[in-house]
MIKOLSE-563244 format. One record per atom (N, C-alpha, C): x, y, z; atom name; residue number from 0. Coordinates in nm, 2 decimals, decimal comma. Layout:
% residues N
+--------+--------+--------+-------+-----+
|      x |      y |      z | atome | num |
+--------+--------+--------+-------+-----+
|      X |      Y |      Z |    CA | NUM |
...
+--------+--------+--------+-------+-----+
//
This chain:
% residues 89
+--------+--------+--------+-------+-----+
|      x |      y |      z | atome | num |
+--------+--------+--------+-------+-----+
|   8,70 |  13,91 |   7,37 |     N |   0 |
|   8,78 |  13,83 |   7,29 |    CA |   0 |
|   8,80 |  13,69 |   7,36 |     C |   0 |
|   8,75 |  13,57 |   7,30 |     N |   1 |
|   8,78 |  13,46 |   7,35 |    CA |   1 |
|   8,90 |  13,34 |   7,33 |     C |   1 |
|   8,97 |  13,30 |   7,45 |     N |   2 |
|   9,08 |  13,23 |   7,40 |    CA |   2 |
|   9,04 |  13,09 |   7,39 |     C |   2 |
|   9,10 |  13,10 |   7,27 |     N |   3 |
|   9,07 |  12,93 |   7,23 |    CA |   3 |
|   9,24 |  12,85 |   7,26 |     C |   3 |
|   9,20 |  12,75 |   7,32 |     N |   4 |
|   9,29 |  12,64 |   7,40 |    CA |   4 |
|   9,35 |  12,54 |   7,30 |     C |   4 |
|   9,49 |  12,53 |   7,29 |     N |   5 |
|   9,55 |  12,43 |   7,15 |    CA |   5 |
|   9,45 |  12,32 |   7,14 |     C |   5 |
|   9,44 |  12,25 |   7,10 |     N |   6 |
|   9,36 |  12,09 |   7,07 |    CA |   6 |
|   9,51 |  12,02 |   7,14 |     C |   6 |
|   9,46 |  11,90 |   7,18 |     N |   7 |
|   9,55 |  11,79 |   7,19 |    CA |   7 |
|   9,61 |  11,76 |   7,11 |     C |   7 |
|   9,58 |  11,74 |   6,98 |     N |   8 |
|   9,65 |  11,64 |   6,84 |    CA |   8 |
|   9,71 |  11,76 |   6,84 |     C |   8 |
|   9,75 |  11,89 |   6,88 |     N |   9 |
|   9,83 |  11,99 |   6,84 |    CA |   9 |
|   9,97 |  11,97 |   6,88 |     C |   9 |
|   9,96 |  11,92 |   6,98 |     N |  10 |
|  10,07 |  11,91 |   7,10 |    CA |  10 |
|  10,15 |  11,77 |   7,03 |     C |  10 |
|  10,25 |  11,77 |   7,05 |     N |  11 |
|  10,33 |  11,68 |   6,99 |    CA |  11 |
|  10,33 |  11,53 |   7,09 |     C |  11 |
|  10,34 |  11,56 |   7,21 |     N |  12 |
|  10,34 |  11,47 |   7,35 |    CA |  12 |
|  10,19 |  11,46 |   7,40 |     C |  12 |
|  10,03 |  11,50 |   7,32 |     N |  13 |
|   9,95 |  11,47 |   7,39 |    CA |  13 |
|   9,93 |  11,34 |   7,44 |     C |  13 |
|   9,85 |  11,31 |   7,50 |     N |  14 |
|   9,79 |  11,19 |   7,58 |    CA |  14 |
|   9,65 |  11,17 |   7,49 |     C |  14 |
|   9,63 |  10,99 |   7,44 |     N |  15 |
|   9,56 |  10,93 |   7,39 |    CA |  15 |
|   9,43 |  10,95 |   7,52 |     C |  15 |
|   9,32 |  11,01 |   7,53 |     N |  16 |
|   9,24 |  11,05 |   7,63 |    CA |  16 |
|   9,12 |  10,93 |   7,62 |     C |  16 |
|   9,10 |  10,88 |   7,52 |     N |  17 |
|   8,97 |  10,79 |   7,47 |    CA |  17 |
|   8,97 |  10,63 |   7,47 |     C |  17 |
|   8,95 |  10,53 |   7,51 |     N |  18 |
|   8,98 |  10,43 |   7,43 |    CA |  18 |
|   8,95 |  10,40 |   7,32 |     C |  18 |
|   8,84 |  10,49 |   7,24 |     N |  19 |
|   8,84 |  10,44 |   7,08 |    CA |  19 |
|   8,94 |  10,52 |   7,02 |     C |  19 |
|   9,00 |  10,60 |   7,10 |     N |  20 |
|   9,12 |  10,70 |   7,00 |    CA |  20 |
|   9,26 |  10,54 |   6,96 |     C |  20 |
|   9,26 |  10,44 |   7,04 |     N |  21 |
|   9,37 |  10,35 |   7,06 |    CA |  21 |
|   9,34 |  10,21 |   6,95 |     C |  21 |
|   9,48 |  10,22 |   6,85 |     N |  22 |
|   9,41 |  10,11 |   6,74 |    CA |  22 |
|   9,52 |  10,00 |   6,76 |     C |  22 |
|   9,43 |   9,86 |   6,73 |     N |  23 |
|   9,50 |   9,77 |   6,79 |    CA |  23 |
|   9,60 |   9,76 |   6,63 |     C |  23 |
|   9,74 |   9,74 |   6,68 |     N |  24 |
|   9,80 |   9,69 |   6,57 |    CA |  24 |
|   9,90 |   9,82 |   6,57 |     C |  24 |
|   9,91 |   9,94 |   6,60 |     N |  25 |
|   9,97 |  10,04 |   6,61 |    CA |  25 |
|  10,08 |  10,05 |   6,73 |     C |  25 |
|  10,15 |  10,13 |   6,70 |     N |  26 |
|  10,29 |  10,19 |   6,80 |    CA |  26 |
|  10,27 |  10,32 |   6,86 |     C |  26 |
|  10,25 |  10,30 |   6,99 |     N |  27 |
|  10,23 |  10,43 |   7,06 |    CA |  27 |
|  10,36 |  10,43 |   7,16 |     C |  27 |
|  10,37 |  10,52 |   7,22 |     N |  28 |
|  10,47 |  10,56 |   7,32 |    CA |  28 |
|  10,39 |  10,54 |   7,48 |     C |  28 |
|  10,44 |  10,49 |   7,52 |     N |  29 |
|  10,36 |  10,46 |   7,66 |    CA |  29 |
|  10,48 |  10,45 |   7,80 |     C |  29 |
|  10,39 |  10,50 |   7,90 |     N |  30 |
|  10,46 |  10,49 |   7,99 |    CA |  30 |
|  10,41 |  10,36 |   8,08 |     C |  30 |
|  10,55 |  10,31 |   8,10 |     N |  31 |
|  10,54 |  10,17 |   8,15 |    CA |  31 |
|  10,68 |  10,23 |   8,26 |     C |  31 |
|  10,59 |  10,17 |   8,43 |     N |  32 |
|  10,74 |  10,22 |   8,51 |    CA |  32 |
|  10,78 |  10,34 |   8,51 |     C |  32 |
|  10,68 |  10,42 |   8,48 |     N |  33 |
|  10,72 |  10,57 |   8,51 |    CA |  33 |
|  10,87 |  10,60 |   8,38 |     C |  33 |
|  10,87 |  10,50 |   8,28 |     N |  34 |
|  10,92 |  10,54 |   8,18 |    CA |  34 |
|  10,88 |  10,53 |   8,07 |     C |  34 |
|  10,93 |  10,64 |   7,97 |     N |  35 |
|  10,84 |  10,61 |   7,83 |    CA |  35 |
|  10,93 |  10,53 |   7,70 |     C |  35 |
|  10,80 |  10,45 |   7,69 |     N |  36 |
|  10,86 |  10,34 |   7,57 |    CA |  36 |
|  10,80 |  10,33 |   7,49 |     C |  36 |
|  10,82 |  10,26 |   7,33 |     N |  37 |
|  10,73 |  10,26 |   7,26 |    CA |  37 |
|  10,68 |  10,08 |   7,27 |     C |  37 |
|  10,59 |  10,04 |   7,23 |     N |  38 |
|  10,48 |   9,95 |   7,29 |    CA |  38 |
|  10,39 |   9,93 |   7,18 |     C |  38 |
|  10,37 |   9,80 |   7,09 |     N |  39 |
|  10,28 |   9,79 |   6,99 |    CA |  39 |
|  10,14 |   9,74 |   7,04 |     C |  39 |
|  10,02 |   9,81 |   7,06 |     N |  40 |
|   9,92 |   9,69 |   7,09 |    CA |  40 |
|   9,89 |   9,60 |   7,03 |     C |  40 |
|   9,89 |   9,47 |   7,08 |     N |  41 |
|   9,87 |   9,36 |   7,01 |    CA |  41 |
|   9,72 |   9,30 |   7,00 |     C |  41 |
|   9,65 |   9,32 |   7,16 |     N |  42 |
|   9,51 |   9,30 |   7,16 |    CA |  42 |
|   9,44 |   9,39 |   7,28 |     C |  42 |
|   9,27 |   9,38 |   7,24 |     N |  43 |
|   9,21 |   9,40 |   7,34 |    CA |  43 |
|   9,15 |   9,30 |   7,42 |     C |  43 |
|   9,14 |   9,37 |   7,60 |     N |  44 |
|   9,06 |   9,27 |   7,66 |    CA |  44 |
|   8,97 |   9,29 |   7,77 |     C |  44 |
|   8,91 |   9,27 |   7,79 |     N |  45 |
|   8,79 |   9,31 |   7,88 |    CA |  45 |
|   8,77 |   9,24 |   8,02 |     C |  45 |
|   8,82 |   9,33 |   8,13 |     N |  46 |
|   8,82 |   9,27 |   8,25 |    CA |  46 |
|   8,70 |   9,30 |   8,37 |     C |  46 |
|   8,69 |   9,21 |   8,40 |     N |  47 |
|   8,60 |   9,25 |   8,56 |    CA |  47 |
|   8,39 |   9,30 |   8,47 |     C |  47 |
|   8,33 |   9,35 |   8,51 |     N |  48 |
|   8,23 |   9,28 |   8,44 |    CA |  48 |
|   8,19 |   9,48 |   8,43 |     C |  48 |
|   8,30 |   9,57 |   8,45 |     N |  49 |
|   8,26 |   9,72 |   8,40 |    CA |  49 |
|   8,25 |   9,77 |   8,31 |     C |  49 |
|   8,27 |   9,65 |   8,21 |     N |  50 |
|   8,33 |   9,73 |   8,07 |    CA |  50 |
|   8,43 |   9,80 |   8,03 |     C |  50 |
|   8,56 |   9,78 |   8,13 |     N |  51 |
|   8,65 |   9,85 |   8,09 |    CA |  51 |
|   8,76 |   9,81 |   7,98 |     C |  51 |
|   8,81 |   9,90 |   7,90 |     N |  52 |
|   8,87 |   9,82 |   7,80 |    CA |  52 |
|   9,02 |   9,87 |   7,85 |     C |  52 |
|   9,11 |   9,76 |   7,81 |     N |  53 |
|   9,21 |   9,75 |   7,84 |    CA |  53 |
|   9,26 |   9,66 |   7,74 |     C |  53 |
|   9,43 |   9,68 |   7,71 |     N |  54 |
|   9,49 |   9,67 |   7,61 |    CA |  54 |
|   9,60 |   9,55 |   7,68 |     C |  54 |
|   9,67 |   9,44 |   7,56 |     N |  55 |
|   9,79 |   9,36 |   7,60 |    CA |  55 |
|   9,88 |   9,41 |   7,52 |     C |  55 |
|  10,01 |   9,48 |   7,55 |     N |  56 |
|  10,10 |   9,55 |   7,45 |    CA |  56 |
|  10,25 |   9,47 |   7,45 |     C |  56 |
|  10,31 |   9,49 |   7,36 |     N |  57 |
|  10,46 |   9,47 |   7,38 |    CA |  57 |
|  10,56 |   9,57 |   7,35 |     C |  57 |
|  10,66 |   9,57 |   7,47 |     N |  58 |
|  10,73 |   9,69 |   7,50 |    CA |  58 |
|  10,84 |   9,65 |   7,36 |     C |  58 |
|  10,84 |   9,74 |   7,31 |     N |  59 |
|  10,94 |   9,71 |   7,19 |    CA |  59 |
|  11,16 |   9,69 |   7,17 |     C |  59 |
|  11,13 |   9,75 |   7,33 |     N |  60 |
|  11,26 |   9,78 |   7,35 |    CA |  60 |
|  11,35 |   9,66 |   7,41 |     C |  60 |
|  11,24 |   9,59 |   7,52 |     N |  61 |
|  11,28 |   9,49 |   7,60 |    CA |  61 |
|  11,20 |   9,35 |   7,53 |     C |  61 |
|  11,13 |   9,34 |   7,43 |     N |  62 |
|  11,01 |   9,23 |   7,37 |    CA |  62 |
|  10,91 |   9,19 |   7,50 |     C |  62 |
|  10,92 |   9,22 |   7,65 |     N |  63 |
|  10,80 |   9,18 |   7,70 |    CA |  63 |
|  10,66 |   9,25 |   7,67 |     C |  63 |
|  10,57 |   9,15 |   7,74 |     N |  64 |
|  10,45 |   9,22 |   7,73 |    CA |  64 |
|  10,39 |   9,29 |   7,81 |     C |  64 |
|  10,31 |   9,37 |   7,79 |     N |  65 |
|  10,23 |   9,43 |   7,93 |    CA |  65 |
|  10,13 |   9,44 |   7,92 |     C |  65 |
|  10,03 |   9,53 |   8,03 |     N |  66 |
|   9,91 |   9,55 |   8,01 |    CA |  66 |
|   9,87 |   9,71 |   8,02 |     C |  66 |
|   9,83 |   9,75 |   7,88 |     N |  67 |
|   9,82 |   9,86 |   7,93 |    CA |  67 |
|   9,65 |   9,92 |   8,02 |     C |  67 |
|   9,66 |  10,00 |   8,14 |     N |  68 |
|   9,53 |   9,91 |   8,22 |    CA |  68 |
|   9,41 |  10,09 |   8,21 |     C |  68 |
|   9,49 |  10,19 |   8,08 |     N |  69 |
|   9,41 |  10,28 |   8,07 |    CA |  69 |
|   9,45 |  10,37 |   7,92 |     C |  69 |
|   9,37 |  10,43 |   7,85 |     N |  70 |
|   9,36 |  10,46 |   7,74 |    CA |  70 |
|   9,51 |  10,65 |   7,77 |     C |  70 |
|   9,49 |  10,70 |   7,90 |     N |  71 |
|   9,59 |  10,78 |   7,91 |    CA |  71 |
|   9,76 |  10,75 |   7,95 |     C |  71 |
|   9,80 |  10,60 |   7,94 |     N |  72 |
|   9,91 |  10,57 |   7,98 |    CA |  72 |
|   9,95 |  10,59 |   7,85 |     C |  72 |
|   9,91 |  10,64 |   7,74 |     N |  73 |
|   9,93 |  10,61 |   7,60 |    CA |  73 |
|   9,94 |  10,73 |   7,58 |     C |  73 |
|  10,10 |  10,80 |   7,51 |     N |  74 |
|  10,10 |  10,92 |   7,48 |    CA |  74 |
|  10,07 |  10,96 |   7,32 |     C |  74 |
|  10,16 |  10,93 |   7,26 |     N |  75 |
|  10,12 |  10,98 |   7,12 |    CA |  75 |
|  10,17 |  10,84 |   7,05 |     C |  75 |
|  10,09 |  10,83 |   6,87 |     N |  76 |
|  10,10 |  10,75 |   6,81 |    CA |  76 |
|  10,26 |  10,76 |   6,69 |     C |  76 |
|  10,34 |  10,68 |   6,71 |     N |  77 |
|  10,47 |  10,69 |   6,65 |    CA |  77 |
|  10,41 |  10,73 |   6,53 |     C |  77 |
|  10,45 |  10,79 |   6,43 |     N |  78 |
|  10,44 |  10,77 |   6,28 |    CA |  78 |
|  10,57 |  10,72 |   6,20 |     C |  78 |
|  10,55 |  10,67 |   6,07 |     N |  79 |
|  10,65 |  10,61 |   6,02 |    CA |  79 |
|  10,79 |  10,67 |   5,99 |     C |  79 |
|  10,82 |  10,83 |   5,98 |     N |  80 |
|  10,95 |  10,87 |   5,97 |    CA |  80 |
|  11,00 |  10,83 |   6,15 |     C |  80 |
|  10,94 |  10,85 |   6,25 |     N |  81 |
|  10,96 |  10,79 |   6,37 |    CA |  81 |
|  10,97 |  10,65 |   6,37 |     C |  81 |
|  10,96 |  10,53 |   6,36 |     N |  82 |
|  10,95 |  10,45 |   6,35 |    CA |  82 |
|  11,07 |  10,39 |   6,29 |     C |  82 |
|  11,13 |  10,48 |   6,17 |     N |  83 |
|  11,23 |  10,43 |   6,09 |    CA |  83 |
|  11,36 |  10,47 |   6,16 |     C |  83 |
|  11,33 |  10,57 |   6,19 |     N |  84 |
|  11,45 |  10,66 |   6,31 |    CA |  84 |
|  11,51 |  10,56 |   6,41 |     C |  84 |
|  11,40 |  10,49 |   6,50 |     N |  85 |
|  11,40 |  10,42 |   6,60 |    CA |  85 |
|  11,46 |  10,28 |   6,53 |     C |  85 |
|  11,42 |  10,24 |   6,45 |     N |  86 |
|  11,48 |  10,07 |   6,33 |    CA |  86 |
|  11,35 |   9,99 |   6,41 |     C |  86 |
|  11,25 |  10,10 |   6,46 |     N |  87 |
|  11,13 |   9,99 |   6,46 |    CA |  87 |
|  11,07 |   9,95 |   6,35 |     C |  87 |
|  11,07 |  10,00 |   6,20 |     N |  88 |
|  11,00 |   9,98 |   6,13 |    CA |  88 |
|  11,07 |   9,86 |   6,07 |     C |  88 |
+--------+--------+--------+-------+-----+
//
């Protein structure tokens, strides 16, 4: 008998694992400071000459910006009954 392991998108709190899983223009929950916030990305940008992609976000709570510097600081994507909850929408 083999066990099959939940998927991520199962989990309510997974972690965005991919950079193409991350769309710009979207509200995700991110941890900034060892706390979690929600954080719209606003753009992508490309640093140092590895190809790594990395995101400029804004923390929604406080209006600064950040950087987010990996595709797993990114936990799950708000949806819009969340969003309205929060008076982010």
């Amino acid at each position: 008998m083999a066990f099959d392991a939940p998927q991520p998108a199962a989990c309510p709190d997974a972690q965005i694992r991919h950079w193409f899983e991350v769309e710009i223009g979207a509200i995700y929950i991110a941890k900034i400071g060892g706390i979690l916030r929600p954080v719209r990305i606003l753009r992508q940008y490309i640093e140092g000459g590895h190809n790594e992609r990395k995101w400029v976000a804004k923390n929604l709570e406080t209006g600064r910006l950040c950087r987010i510097g990996r595709a797993t600081r990114l936990r799950r994507r708000l949806g819009e009954r969340e969003l309205f909850e929060r008076g982010l929408a």
